[in-house]
Biopython code that builds the backbone (N, CA, C, O; Angstrom):
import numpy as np
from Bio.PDB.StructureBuilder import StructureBuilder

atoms = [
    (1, "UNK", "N", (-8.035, 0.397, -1.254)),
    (1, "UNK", "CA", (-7.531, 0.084, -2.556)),
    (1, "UNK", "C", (-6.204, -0.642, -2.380)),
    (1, "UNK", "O", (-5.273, -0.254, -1.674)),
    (2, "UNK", "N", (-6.248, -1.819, -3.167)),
    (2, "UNK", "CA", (-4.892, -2.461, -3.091)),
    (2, "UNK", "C", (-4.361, -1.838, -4.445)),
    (2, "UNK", "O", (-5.040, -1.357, -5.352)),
    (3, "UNK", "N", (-2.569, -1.998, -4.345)),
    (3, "UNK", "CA", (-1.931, -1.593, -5.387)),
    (3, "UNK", "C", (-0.592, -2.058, -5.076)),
    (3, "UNK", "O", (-0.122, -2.076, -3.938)),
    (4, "UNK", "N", (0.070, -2.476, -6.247)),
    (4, "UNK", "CA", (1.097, -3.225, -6.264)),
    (4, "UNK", "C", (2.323, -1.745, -6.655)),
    (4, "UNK", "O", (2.164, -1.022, -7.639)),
    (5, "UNK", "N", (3.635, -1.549, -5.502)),
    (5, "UNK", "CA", (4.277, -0.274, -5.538)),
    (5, "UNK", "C", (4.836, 0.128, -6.985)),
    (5, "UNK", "O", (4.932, 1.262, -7.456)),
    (6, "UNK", "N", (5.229, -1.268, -7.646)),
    (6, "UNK", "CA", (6.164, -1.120, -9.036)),
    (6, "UNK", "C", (5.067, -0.936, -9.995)),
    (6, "UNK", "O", (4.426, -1.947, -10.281)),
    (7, "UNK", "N", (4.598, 0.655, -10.776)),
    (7, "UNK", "CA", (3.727, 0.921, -11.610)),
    (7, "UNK", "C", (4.434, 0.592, -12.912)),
    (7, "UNK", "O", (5.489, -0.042, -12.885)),
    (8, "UNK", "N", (3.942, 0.960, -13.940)),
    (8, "UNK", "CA", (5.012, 0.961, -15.129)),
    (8, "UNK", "C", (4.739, 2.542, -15.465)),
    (8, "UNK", "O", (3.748, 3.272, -15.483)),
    (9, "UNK", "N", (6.053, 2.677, -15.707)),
    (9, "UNK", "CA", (6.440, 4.236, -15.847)),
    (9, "UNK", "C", (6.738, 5.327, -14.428)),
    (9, "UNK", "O", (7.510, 6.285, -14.453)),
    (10, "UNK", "N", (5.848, 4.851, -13.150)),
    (10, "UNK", "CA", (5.970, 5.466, -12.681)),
    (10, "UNK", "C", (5.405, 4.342, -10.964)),
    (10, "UNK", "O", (4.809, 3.289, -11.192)),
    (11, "UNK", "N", (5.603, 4.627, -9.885)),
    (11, "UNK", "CA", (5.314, 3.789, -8.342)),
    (11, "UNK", "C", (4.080, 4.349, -7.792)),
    (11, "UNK", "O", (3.508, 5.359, -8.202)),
    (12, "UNK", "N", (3.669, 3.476, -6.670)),
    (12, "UNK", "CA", (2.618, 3.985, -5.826)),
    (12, "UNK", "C", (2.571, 4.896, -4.687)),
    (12, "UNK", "O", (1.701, 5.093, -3.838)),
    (13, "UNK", "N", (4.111, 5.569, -4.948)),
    (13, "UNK", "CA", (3.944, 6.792, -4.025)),
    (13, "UNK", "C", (2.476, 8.002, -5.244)),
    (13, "UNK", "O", (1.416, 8.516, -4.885)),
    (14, "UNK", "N", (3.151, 7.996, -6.585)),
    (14, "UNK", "CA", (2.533, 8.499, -7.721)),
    (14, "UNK", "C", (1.060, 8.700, -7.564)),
    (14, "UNK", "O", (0.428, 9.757, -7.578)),
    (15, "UNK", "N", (0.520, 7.112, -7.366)),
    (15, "UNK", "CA", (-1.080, 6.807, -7.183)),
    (15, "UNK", "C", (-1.204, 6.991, -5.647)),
    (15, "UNK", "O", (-2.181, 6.290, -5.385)),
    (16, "UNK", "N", (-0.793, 7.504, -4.544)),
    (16, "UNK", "CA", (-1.176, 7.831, -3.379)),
    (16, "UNK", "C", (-1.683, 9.455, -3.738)),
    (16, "UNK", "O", (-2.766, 9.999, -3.525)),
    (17, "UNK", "N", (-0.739, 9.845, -4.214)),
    (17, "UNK", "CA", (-1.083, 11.281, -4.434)),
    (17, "UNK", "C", (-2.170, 11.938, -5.014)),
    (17, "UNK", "O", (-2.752, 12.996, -4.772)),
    (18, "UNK", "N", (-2.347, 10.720, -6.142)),
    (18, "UNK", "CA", (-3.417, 11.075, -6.796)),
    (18, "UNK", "C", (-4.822, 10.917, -6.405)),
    (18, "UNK", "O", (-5.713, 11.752, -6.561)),
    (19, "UNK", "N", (-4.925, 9.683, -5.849)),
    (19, "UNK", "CA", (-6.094, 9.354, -5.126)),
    (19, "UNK", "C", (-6.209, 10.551, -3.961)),
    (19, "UNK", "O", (-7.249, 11.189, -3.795)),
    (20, "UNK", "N", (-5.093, 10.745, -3.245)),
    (20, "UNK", "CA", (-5.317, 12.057, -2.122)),
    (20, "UNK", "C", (-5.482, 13.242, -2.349)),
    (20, "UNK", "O", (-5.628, 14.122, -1.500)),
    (21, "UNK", "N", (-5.470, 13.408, -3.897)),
    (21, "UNK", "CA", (-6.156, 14.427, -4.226)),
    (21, "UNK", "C", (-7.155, 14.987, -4.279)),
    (21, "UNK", "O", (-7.504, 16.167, -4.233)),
    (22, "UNK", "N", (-7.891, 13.513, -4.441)),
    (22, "UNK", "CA", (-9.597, 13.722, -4.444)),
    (22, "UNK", "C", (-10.488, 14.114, -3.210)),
    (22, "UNK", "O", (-9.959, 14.003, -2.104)),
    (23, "UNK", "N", (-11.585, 14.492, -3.272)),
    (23, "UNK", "CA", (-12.055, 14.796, -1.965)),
    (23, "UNK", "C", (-12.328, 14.026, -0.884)),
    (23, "UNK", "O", (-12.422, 14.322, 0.307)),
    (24, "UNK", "N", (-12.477, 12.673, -1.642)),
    (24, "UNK", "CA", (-12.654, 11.563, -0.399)),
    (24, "UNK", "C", (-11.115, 10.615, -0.105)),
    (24, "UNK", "O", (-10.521, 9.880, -0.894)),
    (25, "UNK", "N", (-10.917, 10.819, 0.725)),
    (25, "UNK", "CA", (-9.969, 9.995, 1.114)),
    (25, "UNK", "C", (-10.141, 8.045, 1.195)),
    (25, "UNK", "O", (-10.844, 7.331, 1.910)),
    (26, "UNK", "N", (-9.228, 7.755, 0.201)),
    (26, "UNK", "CA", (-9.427, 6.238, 0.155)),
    (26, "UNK", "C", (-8.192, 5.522, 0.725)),
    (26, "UNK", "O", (-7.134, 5.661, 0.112)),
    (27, "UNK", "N", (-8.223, 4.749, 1.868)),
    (27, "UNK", "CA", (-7.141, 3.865, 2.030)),
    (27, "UNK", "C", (-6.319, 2.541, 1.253)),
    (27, "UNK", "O", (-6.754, 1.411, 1.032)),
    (28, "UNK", "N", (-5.045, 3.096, 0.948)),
    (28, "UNK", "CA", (-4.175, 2.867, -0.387)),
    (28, "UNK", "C", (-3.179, 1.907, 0.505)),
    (28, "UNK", "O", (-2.358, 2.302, 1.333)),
    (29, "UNK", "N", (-3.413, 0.769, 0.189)),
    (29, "UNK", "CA", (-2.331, -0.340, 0.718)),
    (29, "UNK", "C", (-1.278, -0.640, -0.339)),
    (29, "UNK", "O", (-1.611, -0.739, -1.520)),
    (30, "UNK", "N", (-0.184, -0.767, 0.001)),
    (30, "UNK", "CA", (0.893, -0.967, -1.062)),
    (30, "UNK", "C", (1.486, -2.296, -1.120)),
    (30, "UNK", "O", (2.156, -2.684, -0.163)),
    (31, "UNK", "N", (1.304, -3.056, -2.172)),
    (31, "UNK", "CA", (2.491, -4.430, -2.142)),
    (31, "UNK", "C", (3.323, -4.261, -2.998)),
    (31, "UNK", "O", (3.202, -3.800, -4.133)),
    (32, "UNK", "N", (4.450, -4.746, -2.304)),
    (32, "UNK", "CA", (5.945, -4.497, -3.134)),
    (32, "UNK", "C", (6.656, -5.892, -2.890)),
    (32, "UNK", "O", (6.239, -6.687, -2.047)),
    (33, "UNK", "N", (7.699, -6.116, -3.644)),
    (33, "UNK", "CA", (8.376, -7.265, -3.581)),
    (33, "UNK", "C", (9.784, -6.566, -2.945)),
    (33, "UNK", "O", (10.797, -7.257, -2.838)),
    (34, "UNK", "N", (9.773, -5.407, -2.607)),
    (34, "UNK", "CA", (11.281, -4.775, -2.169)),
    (34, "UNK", "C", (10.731, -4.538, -0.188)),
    (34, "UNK", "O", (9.686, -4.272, 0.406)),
    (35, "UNK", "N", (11.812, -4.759, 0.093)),
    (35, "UNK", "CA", (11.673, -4.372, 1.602)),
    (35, "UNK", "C", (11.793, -2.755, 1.512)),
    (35, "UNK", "O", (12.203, -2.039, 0.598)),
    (36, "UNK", "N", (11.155, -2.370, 3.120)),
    (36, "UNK", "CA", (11.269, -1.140, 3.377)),
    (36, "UNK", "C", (12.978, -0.256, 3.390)),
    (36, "UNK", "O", (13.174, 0.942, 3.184)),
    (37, "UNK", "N", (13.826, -1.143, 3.648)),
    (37, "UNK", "CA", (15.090, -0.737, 3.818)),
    (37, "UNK", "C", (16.037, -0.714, 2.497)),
    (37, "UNK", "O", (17.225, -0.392, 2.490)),
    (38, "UNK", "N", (15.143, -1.188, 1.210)),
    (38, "UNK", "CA", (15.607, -1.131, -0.375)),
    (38, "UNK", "C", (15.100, -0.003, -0.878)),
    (38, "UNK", "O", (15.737, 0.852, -1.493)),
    (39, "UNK", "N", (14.040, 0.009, -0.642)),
    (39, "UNK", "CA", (13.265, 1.133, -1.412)),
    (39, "UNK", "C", (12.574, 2.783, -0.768)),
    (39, "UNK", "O", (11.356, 2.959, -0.789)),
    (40, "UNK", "N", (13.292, 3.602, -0.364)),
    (40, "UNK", "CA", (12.911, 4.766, 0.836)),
    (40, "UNK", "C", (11.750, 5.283, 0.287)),
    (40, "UNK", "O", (10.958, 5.796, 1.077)),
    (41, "UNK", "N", (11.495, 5.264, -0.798)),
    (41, "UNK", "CA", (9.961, 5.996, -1.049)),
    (41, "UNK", "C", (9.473, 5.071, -0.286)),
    (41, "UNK", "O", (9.439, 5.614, 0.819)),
    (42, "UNK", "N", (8.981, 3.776, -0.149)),
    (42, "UNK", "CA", (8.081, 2.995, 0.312)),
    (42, "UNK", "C", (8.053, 3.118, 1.621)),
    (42, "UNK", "O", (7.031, 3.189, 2.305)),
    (43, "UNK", "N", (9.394, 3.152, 2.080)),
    (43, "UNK", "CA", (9.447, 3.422, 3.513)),
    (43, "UNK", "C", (8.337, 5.070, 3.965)),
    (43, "UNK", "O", (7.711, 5.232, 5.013)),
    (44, "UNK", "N", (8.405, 5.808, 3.071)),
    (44, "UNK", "CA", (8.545, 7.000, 3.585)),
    (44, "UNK", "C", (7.211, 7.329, 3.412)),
    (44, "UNK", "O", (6.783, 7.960, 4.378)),
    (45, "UNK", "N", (6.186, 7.087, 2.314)),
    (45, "UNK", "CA", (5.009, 6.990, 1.660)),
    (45, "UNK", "C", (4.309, 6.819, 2.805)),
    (45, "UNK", "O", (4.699, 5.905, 3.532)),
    (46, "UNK", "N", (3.104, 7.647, 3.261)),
    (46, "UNK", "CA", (2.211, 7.314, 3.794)),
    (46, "UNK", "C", (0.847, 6.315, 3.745)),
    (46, "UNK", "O", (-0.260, 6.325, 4.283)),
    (47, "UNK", "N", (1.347, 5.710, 3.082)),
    (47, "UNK", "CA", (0.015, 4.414, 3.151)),
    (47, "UNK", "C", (-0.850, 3.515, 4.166)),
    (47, "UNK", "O", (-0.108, 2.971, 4.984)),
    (48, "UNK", "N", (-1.645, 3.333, 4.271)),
    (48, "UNK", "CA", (-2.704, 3.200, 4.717)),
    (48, "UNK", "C", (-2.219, 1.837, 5.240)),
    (48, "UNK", "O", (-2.589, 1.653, 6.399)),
    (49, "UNK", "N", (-1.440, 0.747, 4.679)),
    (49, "UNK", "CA", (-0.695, -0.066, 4.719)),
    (49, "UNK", "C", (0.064, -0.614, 3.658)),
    (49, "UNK", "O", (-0.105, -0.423, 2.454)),
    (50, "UNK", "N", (1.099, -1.465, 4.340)),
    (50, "UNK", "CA", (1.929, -2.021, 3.204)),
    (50, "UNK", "C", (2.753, -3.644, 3.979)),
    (50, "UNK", "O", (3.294, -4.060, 5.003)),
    (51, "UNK", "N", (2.146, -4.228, 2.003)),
    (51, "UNK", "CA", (2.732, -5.907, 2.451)),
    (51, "UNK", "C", (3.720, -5.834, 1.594)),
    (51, "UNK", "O", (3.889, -5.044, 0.665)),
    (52, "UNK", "N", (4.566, -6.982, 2.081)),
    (52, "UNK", "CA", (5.611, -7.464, 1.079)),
    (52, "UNK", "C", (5.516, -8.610, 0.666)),
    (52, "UNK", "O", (5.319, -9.516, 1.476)),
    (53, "UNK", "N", (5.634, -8.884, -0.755)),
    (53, "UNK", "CA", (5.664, -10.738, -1.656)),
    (53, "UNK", "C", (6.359, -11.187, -0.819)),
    (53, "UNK", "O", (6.972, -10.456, -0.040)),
    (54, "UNK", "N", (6.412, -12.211, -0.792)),
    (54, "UNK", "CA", (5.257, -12.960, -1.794)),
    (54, "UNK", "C", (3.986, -12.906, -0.340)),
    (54, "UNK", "O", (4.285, -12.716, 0.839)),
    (55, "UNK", "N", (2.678, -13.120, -0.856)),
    (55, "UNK", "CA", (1.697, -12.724, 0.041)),
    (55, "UNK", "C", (0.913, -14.042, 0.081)),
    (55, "UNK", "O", (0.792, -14.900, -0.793)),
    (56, "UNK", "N", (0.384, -13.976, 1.390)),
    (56, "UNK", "CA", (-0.705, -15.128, 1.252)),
    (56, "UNK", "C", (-2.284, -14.395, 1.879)),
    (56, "UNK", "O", (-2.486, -13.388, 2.557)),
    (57, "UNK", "N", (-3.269, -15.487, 1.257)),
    (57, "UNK", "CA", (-4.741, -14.665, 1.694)),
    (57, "UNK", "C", (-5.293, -14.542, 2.614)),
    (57, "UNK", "O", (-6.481, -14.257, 2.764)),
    (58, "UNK", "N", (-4.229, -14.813, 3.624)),
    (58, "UNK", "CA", (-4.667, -14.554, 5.288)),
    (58, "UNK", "C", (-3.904, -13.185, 5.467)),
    (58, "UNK", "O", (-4.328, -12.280, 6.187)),
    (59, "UNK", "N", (-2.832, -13.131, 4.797)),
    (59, "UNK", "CA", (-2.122, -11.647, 5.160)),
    (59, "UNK", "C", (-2.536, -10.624, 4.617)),
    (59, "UNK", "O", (-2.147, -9.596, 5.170)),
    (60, "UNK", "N", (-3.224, -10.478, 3.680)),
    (60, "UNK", "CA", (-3.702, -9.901, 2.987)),
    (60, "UNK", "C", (-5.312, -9.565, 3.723)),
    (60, "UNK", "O", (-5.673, -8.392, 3.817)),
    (61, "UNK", "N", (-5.910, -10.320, 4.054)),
    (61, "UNK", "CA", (-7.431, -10.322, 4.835)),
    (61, "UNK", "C", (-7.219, -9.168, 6.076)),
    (61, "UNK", "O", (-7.833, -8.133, 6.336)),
    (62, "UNK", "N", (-5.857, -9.960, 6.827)),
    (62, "UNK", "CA", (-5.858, -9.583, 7.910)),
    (62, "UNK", "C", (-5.400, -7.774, 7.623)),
    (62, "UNK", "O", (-5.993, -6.909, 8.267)),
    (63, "UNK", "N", (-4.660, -7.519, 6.934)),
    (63, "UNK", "CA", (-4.247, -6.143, 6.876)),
    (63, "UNK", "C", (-5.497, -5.216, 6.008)),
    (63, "UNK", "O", (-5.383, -4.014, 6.248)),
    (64, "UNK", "N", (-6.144, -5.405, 5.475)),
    (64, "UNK", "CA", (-7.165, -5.152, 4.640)),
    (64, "UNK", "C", (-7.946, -4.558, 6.541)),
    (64, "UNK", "O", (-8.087, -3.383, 6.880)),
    (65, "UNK", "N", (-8.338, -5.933, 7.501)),
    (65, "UNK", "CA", (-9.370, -5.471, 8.860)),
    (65, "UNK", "C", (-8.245, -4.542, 9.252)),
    (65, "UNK", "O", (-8.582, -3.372, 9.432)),
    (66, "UNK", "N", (-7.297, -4.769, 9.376)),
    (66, "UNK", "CA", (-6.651, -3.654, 10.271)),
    (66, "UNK", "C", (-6.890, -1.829, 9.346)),
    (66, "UNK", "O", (-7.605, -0.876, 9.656)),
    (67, "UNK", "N", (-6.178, -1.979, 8.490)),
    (67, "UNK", "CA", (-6.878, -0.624, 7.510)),
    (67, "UNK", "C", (-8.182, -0.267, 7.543)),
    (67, "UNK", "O", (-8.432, 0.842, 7.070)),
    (68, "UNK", "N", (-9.284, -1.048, 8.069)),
    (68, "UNK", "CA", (-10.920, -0.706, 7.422)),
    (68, "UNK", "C", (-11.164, -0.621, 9.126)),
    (68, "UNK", "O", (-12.326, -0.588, 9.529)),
    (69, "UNK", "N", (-10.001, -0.585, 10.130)),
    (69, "UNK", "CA", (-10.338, -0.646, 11.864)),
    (69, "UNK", "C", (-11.195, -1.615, 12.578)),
    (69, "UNK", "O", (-11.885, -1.489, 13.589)),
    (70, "UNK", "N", (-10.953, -2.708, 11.720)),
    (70, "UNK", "CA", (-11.432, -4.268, 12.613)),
    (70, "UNK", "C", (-10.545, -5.061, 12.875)),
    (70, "UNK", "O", (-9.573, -5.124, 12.123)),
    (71, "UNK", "N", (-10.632, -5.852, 13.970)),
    (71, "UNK", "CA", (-9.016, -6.437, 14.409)),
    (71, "UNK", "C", (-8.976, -7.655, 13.371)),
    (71, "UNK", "O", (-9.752, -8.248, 12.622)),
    (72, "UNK", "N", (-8.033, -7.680, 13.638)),
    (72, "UNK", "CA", (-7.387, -8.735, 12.426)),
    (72, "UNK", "C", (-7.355, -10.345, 13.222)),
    (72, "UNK", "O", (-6.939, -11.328, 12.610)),
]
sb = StructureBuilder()
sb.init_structure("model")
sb.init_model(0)
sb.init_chain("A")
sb.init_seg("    ")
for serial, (resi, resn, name, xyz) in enumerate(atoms, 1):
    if name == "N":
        sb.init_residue(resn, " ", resi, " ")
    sb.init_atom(name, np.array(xyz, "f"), 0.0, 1.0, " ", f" {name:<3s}", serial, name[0])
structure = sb.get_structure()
């Protein structure tokens, strides 16, 4: 699952949790426009992966194989 970190009302540490609630575990990639060293939830959040904006559709492909365990 892709998901962009800035929710309204609330971030994607929020929707990690929730999805990991469920019985199946789904891998939750995070894009944010803040670096890891702005924002410590993001840093700290266990996600499956995480890009930063602006993105292009090779970076995005490639981190998608690395999360699903095919080389990139």
């Amino acid at each position: 699952m892709l998901t962009d970190f800035a929710l309204p009302g609330d971030d994607g540490v929020w929707l990690l949790e929730q999805v990991n609630q469920q019985s199946r575990r789904i891998p939750l990639i995070a894009i944010s426009g803040y670096t890891e060293s702005q924002e410590p939830r993001l840093a700290a959040a266990p996600f499956a992966g995480k890009l930063l904006k602006p993105l292009d559709f090779d970076q995005v492909c490639a981190e998608i194989a690395v999360v699903l365990g095919h080389r990139a």
